[in-house]
N, C-alpha and C positions, 0 to 999 in steps of 0.2 A: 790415794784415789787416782792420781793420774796413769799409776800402773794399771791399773782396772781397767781405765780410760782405754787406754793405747793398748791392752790386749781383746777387751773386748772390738775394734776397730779393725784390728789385724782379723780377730776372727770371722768377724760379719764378711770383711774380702779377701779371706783364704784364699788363696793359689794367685792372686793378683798383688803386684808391686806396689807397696805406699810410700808417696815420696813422705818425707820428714815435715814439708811446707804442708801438702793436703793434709794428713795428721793433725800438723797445728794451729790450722784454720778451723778443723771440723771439730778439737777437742776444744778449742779459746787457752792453750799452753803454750809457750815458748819450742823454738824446735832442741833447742836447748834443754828443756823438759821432755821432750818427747825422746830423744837421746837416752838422756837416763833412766825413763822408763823400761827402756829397749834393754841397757844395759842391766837392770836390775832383772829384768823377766828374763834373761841369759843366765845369768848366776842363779836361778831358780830350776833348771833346766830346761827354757823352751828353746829352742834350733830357730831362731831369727836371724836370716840371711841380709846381706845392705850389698848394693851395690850403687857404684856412681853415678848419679842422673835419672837412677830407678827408685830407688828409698829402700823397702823393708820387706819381706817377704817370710809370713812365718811357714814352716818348713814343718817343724812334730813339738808336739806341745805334753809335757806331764798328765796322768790323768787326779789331776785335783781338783777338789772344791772349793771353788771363786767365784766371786762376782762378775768377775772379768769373762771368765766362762760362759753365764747363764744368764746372764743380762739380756743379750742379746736375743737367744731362743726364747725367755719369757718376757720382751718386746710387747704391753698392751694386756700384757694379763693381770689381773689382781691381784692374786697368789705368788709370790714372787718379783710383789712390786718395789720389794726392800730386801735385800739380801746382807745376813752377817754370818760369813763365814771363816770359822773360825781352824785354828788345828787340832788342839783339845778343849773339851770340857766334859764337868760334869756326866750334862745329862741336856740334850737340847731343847727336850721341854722343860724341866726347869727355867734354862737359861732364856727360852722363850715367855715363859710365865715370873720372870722376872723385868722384861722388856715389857709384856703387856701391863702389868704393875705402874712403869715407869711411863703409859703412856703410848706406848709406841703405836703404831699405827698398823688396822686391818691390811692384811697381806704382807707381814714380815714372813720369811722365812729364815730361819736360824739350820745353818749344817755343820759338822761338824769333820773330820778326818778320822776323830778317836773320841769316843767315850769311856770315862773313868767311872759311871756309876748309874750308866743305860738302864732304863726301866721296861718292867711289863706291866703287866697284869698282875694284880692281886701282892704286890710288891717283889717280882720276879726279876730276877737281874737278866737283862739282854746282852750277852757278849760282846762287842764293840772294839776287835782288834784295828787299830790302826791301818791306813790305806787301803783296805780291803772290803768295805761294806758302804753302805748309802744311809747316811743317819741323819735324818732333817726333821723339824715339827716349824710346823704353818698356824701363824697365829691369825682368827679369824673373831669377828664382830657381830654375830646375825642377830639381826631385831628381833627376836623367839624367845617365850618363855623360856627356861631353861626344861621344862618337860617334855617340851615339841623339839628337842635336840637331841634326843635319848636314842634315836636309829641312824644319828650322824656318821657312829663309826664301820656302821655297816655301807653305807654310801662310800664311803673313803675306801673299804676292802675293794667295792666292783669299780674304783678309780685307780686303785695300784695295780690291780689286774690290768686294765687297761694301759695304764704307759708301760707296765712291763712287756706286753704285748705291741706294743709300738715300736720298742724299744729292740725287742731281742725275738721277736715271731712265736713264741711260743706265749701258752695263756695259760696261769698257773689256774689252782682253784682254791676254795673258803672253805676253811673248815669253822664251823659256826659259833663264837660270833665272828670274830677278825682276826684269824689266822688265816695266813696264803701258802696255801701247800703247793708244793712242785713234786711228782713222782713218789706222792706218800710223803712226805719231808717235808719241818716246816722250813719255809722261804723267808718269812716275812713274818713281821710282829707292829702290829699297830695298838699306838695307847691316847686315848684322848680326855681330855681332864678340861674341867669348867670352872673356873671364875666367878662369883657371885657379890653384886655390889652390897655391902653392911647392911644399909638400911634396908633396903625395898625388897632383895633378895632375888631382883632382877638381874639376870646372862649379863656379866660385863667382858667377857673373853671366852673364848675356844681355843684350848690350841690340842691341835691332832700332829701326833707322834709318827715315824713309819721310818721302821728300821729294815733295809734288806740285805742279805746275805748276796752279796756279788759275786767277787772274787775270789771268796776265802776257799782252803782245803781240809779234808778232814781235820789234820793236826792243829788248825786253827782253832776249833770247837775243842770243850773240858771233853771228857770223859763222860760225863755225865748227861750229854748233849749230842754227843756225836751223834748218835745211834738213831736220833731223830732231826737232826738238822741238815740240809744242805744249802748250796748255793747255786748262783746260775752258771758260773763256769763248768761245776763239776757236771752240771745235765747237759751245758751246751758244747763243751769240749774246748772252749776255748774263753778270752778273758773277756767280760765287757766293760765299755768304757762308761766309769762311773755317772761322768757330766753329762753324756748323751741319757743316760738312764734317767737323772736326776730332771734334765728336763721337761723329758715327755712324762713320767709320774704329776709332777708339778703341773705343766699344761692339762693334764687330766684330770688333776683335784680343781684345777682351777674352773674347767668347766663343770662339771659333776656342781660344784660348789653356786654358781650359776646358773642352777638348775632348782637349787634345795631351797625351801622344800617339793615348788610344785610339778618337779616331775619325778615326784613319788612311786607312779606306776611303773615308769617303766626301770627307775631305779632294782625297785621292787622284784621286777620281773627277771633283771638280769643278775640277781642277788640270787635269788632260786634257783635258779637255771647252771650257775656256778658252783651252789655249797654241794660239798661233798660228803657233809655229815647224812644227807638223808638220805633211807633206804636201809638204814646201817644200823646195826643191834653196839650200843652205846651205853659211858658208864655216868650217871649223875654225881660229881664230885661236892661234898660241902666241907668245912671244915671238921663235920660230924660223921659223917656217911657218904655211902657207893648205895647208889641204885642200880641198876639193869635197866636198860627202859629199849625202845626202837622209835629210830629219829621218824616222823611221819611229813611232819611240813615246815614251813617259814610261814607264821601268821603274816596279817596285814601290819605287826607293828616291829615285824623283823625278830619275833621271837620266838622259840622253838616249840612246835608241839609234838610230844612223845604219849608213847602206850608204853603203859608198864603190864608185867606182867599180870597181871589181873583181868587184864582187860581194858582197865580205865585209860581216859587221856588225862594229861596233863598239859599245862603251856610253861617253859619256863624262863627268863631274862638271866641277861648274860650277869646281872649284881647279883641273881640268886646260887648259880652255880657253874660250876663250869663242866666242859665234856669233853669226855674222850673214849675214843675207839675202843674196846673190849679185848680186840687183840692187836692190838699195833697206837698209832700217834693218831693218827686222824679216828 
């Protein structure tokens, strides 16, 4: 922890000298400990400068995910009031809905580097190449039936828009329910799963998923995949830095989250105003059947209403089917 300690400190006063004394007054460690923190986040690759009578001075830092990192930017938020990040696992909601199991406390968030067995939707595997993607889930507590949480993952879509948008200037869009499209492509894969306590059948945890495509290049994605996936380097020409992503996303669910459920409307509004299903002749997928239908709106409960061809409308939720573009992903 004291590495954590002594990098998040360096970073709050980047481009400024810490002597070793200020260090180990303001962390309550020996300067002796703060030394080998110094030494240890060297061997990790950060560029920490020392000079005599000055202290420490970090210079370029890896782009990983850490505490040490993120502490600092999420300073005061709830979302990110617990951070375990890890280098591999599983699957970070898993390992999140094993933490909420054990207790843990509203506003953990669990990240990860690499996933060995990322999920989606409908039991979709999310590819999860090492050092190249942003893969976190946010364990959350809301006093809400668990029925009045059923349009959460659509509030979380117009929140990753948002720090992606903080983040890198550009504003991806939704394809309906919580896919994040960039340039036709998807970006982004969000999955959120609910906890129910035995007896009463009352909401004992939340935790929301949000895997993004950063770094990676075509060859990073199967074959299977390519064709529909990208990342933000490949649209923005250049690399972005994970940690900065990771914490304006976070700063974002965290407000959004503060918000839910009662500013629904304007959730609402800026949920519609993003998806990019509607307008668009669309195929209804079930484990049985393809329909045709044409996307028409986003009800008041964030669910889809279509005309098939007959005429008729339908409404449908994102547990009854899923959709897709007629010629293309979105």
């Amino acid at each position: 922890m004291s590495r954590e300690k002594v990098l998040a400190l360096l970073r709050e006063r980047q481009g400024e000298y810490l002597s070793g004394e200020t260090m180990s007054r303001a962390l309550g460690i020996s300067r002796a400990g703060v030394w080998k923190a110094v030494e240890g986040l060297r061997q990790e690759g950060y560029q920490i400068a020392s000079a005599p009578n000055r202290g420490y001075l970090l210079e370029r830092a890896p782009d990983r995910l850490r505490a040490g990192e993120l502490s600092g930017p999420l300073s005061g938020a709830l979302v990110g009031s617990e951070l375990l990040c890890l280098d591999v696992i599983d699957s970070t909601n898993t390992e999140c809905k094993r933490q909420a199991m054990a207790g843990a406390p509203e506003g953990l968030v669990v990240t990860a580097e690499e996933q060995t067995g990322g999920r989606g939707r409908r039991g979709r595997n999310f590819q999860s190449p090492k050092g190249t993607g942003l893969y976190l889930s946010a364990l959350l507590r809301p006093k809400l039936p668990p029925q009045q949480v059923s349009d959460f993952t659509a509030w979380v879509a117009v929140a990753v828009c948002d720090g992606i948008e903080a983040c890198c200037g550009i504003r991806p869009q939704i394809k309906w329910t919580n896919d994040i499209i960039l340039e036709g492509k998807k970006l982004v894969g969000i999955l959120t799963e609910l906890g129910l306590e035995s007896e009463s059948n009352a909401l004992d945890y939340l935790v929301t998923g949000i895997g993004i495509n950063v770094n990676q290049t075509p060859e990073d994605f199967s074959e299977d995949v390519r064709e529909m996936a990208t990342s933000l380097s490949q649209v923005l020409g250049r690399t972005v830095r994970r940690t900065e992503l990771a914490a304006q996303v976070l700063l974002a669910l965290d407000r959004m989250y503060s918000g839910y459920p009662a500013k629904k409307e304007e959730y609402l509004a800026r949920y519609r105003a993003g998806c990019i299903t509607l307008g668009r002749q669309v195929q209804l997928i079930t484990p049985t059947s393809r329909r045709d239908a044409f996307a028409l709106e986003i009800d008041d409960s964030f669910d889809l209403v279509v005309e098939l061809p007959d005429g008729s409308r339908e409404t449908v939720t994102a547990g009854e089917v899923s959709v897709r573009g007629m010629f293309g992903y979105v």
